[in-house]
N, C-alpha and C positions, 0 to 999 in steps of 0.2 A: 677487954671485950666482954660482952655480955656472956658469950658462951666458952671462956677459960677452960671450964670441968668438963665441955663436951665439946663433941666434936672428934673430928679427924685431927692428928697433931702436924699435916702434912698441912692441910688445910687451911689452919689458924696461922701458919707460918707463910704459906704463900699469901694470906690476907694480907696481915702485917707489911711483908715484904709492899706489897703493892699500896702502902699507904691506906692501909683499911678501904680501898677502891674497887675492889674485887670480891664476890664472894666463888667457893671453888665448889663444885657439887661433885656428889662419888662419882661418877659416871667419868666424869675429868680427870681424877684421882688415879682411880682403876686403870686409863690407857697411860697415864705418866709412869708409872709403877710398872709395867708389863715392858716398859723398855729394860728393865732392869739394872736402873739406877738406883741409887739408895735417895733416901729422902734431901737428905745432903746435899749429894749432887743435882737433884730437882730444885730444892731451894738454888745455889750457886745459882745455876742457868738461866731461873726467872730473872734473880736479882741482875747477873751480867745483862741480859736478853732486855729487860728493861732499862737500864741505865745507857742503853745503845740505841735507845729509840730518841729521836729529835724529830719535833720539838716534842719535850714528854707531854705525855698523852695528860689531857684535860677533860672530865666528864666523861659519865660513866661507857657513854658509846666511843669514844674514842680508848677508852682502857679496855673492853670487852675485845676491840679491835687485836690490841694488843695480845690479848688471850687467848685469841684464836688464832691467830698467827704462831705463836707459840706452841700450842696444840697444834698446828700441822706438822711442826719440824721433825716430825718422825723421829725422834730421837739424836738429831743432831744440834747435841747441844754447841753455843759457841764458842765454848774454848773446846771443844774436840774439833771444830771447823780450825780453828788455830792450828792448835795442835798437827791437825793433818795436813795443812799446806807448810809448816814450818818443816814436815817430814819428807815433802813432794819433791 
């Protein structure tokens, strides 16, 4: 990626993750973080949260889609949705 050396390291990794599809701006960043996950578990969540989308998203307004969907789940990520119905 052109910008390797700079950037957000949270950023560059949810790019990636999303098949260089996405770019993340701080504004997006800052509410991902304020859930108090660790970057870790924000990468996992994308990466699950995507690969559970059908049919994967194609072009940039259907991944955008994707993005914002994401950003609303208030911090229920999907293996903590797991997680708590396997505990219900």
């Amino acid at each position: 990626m052109p910008w390797d050396e700079h950037g957000d390291p949270l950023a560059r990794r949810l790019y990636a993750a999303s098949a260089g599809n996405l770019g993340w701006y701080r504004n997006m960043l800052v509410g991902l973080r304020k859930r108090g996950d660790t970057d870790d578990e924000i990468v996992a969540a994308w990466v699950q949260f995507v690969a559970a989308q059908f049919p994967t998203p194609q072009g940039v307004y259907e991944w955008r889609e994707v993005q914002i969907r994401f950003l609303k789940m208030d911090g229920q990520w999907p293996q903590q949705e797991t997680q708590n119905r396997a505990t219900a």
